[in-house]
C-alpha positions in Angstrom: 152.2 144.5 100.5 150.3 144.3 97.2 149.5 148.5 97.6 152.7 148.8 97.9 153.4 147.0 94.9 151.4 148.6 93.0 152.3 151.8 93.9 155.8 150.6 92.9 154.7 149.7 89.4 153.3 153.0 88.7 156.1 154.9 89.6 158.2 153.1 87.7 155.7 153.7 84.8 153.7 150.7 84.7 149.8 152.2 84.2 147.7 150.4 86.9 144.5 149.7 86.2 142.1 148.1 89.2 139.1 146.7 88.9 136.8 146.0 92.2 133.8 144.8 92.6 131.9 147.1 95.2 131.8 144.9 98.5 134.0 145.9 100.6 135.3 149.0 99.2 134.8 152.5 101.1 135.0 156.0 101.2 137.7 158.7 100.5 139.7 157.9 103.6 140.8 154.7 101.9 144.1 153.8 100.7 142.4 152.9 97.3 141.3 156.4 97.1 145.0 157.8 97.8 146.1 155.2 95.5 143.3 156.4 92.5 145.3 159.8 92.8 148.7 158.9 91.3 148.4 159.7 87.3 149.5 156.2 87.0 146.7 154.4 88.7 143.0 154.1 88.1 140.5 152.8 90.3 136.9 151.9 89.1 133.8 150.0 90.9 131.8 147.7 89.3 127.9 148.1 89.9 128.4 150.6 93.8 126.8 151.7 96.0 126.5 156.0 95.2 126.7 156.4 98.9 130.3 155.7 100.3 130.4 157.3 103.8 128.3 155.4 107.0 127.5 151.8 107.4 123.6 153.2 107.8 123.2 155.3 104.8 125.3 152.4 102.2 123.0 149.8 104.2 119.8 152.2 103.1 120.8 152.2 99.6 121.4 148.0 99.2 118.1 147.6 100.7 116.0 150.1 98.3 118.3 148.6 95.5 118.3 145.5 96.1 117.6 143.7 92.9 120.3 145.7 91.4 123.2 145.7 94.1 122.3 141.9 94.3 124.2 141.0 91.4 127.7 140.7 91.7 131.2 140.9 89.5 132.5 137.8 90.9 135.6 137.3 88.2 138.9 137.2 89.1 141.3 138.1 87.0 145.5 139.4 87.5 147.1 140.3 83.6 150.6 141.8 83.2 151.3 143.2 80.2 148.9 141.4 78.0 150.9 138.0 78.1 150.6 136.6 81.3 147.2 135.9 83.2 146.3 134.6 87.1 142.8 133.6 87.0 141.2 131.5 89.5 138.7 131.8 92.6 141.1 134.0 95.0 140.3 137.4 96.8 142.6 139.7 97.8 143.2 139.3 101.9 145.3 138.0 104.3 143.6 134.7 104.7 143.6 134.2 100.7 147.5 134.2 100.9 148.2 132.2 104.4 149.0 135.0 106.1 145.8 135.1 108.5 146.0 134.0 112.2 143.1 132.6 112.6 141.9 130.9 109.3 142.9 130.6 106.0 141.0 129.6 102.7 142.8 126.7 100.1 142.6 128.4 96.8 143.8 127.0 93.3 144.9 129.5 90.6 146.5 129.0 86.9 148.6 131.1 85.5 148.4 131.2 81.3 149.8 132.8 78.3 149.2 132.9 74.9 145.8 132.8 73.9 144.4 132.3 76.4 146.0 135.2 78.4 144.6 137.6 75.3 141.1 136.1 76.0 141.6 137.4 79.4 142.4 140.4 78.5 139.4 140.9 76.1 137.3 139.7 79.6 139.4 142.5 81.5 138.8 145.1 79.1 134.7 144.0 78.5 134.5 144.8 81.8 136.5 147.6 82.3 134.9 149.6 79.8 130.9 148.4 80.7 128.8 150.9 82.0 128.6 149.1 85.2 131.9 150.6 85.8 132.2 153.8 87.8 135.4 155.7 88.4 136.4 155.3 91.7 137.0 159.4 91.4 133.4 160.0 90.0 132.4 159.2 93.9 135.0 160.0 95.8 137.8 162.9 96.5 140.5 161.8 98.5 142.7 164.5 100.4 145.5 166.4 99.0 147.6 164.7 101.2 146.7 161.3 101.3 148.8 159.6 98.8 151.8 161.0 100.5 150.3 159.6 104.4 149.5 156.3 102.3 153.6 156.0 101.1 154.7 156.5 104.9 152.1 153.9 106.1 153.0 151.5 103.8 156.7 151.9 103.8 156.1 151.3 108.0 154.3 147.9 107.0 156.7 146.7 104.8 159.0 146.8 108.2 156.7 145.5 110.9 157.5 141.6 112.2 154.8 139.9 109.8 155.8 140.9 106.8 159.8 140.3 106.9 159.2 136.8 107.6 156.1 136.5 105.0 158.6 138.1 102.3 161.4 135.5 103.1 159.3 132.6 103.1 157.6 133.9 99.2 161.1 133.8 98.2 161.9 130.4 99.4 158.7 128.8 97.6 159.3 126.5 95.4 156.0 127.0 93.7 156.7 130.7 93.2 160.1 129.9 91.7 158.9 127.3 89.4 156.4 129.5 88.1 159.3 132.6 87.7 161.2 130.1 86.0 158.3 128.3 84.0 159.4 124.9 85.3 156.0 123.4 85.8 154.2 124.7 82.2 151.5 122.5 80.5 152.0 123.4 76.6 148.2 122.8 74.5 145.8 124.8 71.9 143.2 123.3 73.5 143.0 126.1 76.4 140.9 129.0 76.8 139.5 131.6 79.3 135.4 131.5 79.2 133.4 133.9 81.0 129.7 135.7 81.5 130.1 139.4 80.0 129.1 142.2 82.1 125.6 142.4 80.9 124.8 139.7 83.1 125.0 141.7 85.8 122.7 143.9 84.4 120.2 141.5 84.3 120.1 140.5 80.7 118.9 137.3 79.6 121.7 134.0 79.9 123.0 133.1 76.2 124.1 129.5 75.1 127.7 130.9 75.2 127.7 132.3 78.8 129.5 130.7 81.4 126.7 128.3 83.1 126.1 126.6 79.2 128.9 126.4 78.2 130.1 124.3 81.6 127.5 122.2 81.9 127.5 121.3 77.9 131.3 120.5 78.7 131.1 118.0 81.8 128.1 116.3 80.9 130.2 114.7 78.1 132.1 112.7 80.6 132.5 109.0 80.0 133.9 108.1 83.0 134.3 110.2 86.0 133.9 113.4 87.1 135.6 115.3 90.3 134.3 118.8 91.6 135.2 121.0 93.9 133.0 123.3 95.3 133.2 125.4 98.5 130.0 126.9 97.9 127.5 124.0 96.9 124.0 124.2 96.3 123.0 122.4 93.6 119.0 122.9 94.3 116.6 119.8 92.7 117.7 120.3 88.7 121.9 120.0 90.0 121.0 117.1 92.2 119.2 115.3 88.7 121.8 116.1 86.6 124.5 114.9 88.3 122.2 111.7 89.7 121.9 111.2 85.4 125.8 110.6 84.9 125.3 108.1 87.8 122.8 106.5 85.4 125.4 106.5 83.1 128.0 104.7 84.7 130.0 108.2 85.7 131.6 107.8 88.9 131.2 111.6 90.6 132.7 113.0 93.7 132.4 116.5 94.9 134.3 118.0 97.9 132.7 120.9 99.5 132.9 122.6 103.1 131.6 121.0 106.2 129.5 123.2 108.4 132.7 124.1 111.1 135.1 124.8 107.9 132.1 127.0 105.8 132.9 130.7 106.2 128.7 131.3 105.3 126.4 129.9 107.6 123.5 130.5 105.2 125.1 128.5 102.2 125.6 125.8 103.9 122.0 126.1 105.7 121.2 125.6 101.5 123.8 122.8 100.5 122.5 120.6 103.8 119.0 119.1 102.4 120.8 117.8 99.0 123.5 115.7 100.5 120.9 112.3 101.1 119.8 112.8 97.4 123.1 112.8 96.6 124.3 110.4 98.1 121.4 108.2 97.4 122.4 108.5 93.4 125.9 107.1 94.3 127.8 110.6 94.5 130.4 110.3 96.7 130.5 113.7 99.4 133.4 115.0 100.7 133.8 117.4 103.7 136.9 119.5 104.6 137.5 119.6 107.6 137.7 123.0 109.7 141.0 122.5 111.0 144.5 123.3 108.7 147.2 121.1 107.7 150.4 121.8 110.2 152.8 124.4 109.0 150.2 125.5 105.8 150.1 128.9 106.8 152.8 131.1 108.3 151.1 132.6 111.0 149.8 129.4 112.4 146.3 129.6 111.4 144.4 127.0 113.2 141.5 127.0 110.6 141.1 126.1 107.3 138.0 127.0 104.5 138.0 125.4 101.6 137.9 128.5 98.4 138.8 126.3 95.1 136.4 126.2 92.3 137.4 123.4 89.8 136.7 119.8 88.2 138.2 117.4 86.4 136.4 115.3 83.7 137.5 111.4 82.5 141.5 112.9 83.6 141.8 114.7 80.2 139.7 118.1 80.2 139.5 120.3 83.7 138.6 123.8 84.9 140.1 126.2 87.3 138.1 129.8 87.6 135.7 131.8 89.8 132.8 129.8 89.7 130.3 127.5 92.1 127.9 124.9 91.9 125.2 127.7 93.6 122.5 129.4 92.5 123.8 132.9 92.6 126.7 131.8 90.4 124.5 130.4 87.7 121.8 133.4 87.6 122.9 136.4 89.6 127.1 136.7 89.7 129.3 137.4 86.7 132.4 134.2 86.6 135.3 133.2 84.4 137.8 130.6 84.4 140.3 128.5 82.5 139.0 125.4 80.7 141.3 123.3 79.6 142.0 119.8 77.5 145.4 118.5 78.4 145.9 115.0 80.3 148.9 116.3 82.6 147.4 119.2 83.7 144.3 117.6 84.4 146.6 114.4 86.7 147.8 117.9 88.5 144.6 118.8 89.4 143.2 114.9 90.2 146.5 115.0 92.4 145.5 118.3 94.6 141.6 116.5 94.0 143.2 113.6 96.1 144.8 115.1 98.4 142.2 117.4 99.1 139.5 114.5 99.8 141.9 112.8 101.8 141.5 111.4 105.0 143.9 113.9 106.5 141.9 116.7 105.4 138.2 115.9 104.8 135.5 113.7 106.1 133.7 111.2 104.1 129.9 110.7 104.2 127.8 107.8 104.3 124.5 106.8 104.5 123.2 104.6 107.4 119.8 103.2 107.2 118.8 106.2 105.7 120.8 108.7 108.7 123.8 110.8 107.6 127.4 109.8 108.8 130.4 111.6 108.7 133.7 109.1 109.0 137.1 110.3 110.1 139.1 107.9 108.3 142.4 109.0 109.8 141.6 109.5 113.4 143.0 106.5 115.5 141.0 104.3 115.7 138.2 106.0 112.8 135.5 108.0 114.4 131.8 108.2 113.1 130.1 111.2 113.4 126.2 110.7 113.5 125.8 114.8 113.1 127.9 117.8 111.9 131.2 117.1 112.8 133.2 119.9 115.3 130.3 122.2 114.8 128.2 124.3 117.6 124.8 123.7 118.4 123.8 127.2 117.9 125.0 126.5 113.9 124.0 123.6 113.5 120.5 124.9 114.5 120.8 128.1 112.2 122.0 126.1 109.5 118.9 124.1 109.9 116.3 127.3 109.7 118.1 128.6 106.8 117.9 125.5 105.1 113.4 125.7 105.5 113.4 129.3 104.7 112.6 130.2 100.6 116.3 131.9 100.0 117.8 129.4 97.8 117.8 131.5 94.8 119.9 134.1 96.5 123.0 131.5 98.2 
């Protein structure tokens, strides 16, 4: 549906300009490659792979460049026309949008305009024009015929049984038509898109304005309390004493993460696992989601849930909304953005998805027991107490475990 879109845009004269970071994009049979070949659209890779055909030979090239390869565009950022911006954590897929069968990630995106919207743009643009941007073209030819093959495919989609009813229920939102009809706007100066710049990724030293700095100078002013949400949460021994010294302080913090059975990486989790008794041993409060979805949250009747949000919320006045985790790789090796903001209603919007999020509907709460780790099920009937990783498998609870001793922390 969105190639389709897209495709739409450009022949009705819209000039298309995508930007992808190199992870899952391949060779010159795919429909990006068609797409790259209207005059209208332009395709570019941030930091790829040169090889693009054969699981073996791309796999060759990220091990003998690994240090390189290893450092990712993880920004997200949709801009129409210059005045309105969607930034957030989201990827592009079916189980970004609901629409998977089997599990779908709980994302949080802001849409701005104004300033902040041009800020994006200047990100947009930064990285657009870097040299760690390749034309798509410069490494792949796609066929003379494949846009054409690409129109009939994706006219045929736009008719099959999953996307009729996906279509009618988008139109029926009323989230989507609040935002159309800019029902639900937060009006403030004190908003603005910050962001690492592209040299990041090219391994140039971190600056006091970069992304990590600037955060961390920002919530350690809180007075009073401090909510984070973080799917991907490793906070290794200098996170776990930061956030233990806003404890000190009087702060009250909560974070909400993913429990091992709702964590769509094995390995991170494996990292986040030995921090959660330190944690909680400071007086953090630990949230789990749980791995199974709401009823009705997606349209396909996905049976899973992960959580995907980045955000926080400081003393219910200043919050944040963008790309970026509470992990290593985020901090030194990824390039992130996001929306910080100043602005008491918008931050009650996000404490309200915060609540609803921890609740006991849809996450567990830990404990500590005599020094053992408890996960409680507030909202099972009666409560139930989990003395281990709740709804998990052996065989991950095991791998989790060796991940967690191995000296890999720096790359999760």
């Amino acid at each position: 549906m969105l190639h389709h879109e897209v495709l739409q845009a450009a022949d009705r004269g819209v000039r298309v300009r995508l930007l992808l970071d190199d992870m899952n994009v391949h060779g010159s049979h795919s429909v990006l490659a068609a797409l790259d070949s209207h005059p209208l659209i332009e395709v570019r890779l941030f930091n790829p792979t040169r090889a693009r055909e054969g699981t073996l030979v791309r796999g060759a090239e990220l091990l003998l460049r690994f240090v390189s390869l290893n450092r990712r565009m993880h920004n997200k950022i949709w801009l129409a026309d210059g005045r309105v911006a969607v930034v957030g954590g989201r990827n592009i897929g079916n189980e970004y949008f609901d629409a998977a069968a089997d599990v779908n990630f709980m994302d949080t995106d802001v849409a701005v305009i104004g300033v902040a919207a041009r800020q994006a743009e200047e990100v947009f643009d930064a990285f657009w024009n870097s040299a760690s941007a390749i034309p798509l073209a410069a490494l792949v030819e796609a066929a003379p015929d494949a846009l054409d093959k690409v129109r009939a495919s994706l006219d045929a989609g736009l008719e099959s049984d999953r996307a009729g009813p996906y279509l009618e229920r988008l139109r029926a939102s009323d989230r989507v038509r609040e935002l159309l009809q800019r029902q639900s706007m937060h009006w403030t100066d004190n908003a603005m898109i910050v962001s690492d710049p592209p040299q990041k990724a090219e391994g140039a030293p971190q600056r006091p304005d970069w992304m990590t700095p600037v955060l961390v100078a920002r919530v350690s002013t809180a007075r009073r309390d401090l909510k984070l949400i973080s799917p991907y949460f490793v906070p290794a021994h200098a996170g776990v004493e930061w956030l233990a010294g806003m404890r000190r302080r009087g702060v009250d913090v909560s974070i909400l993460t993913n429990s091992l059975a709702a964590n769509d990486v094995l390995a991170v989790h494996g990292g986040y696992a030995g921090y959660r008794r330190p944690l909680l041993e400071a007086g953090i409060k630990l949230y789990e989601l749980k791995p199974h979805g709401a009823v009705n949250t997606s349209l396909f009747g996905s049976s899973g849930a992960s959580l995907h949000t980045k955000a926080y919320v400081v003393d219910g006045s200043h919050g944040f909304i963008g790309s970026f985790n509470l992990d290593p790789r985020s901090v030194k090796l990824n390039t992130e953005m996001g929306l910080m903001f100043e602005h008491p209603a918008a931050a009650a919007e996000l404490e309200a998805l915060y609540a609803v999020k921890t609740s006991a509907q849809t996450s567990y709460r830990l404990s500590l027991d005599d020094g053992r780790l408890r996960w409680h099920d507030d909202a099972a009937d009666p409560p139930v107490v989990w003395d281990d990783e709740p709804e998990s498998k052996a065989w991950q609870r095991a791998a989790a475990r060796v991940i967690g001793w191995l000296p890999a922390e720096a790359q999760l």
